[in-house]
C-alpha positions in Angstrom: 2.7 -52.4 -31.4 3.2 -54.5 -28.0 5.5 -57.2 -27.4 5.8 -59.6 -24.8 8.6 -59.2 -22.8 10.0 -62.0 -20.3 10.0 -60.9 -16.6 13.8 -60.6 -15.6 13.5 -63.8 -13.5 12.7 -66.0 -16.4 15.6 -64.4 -18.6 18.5 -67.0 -19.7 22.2 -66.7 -18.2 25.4 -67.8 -19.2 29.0 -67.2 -17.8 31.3 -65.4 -20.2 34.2 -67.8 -21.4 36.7 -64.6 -20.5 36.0 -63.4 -17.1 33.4 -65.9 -16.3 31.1 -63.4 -15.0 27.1 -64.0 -15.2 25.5 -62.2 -17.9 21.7 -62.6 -19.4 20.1 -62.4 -22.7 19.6 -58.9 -24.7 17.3 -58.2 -26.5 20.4 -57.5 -29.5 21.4 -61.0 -28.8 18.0 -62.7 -29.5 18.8 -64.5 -33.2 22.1 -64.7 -32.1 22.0 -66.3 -28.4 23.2 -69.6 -28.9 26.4 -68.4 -30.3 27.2 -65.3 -27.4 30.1 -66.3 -25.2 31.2 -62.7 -24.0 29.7 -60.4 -21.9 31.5 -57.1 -23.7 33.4 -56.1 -26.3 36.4 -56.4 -24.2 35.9 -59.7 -23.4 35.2 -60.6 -27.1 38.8 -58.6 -28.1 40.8 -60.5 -25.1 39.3 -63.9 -26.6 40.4 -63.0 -29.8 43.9 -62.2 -28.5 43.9 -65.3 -26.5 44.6 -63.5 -23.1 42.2 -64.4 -19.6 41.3 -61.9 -17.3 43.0 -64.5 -14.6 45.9 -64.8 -15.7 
């Protein structure tokens, strides 16, 4: 069973809310990709805390 993939070029980005580094769309993240605003796990734990990476 094939499935298209996207060539990396044409793959969505968004900055994480935490560290505001650029990360693109998973394949994991496909149903959910409108509601992603962490790149990692320790991002997502530091926004839950309420702490920034800057500051």
């Amino acid at each position: 069973m094939k499935t298209s993939r996207r060539p990396k070029s044409t793959t969505p980005d968004k900055v994480c809310l935490v560290c505001g580094r650029p990360f693109s769309w998973r394949r994991k993240w496909a149903r959910d990709w409108a509601l992603v605003k962490t790149c990692s796990d320790r991002c997502k734990l530091d926004l839950r805390r309420g702490e920034r990476a800057d500051a």
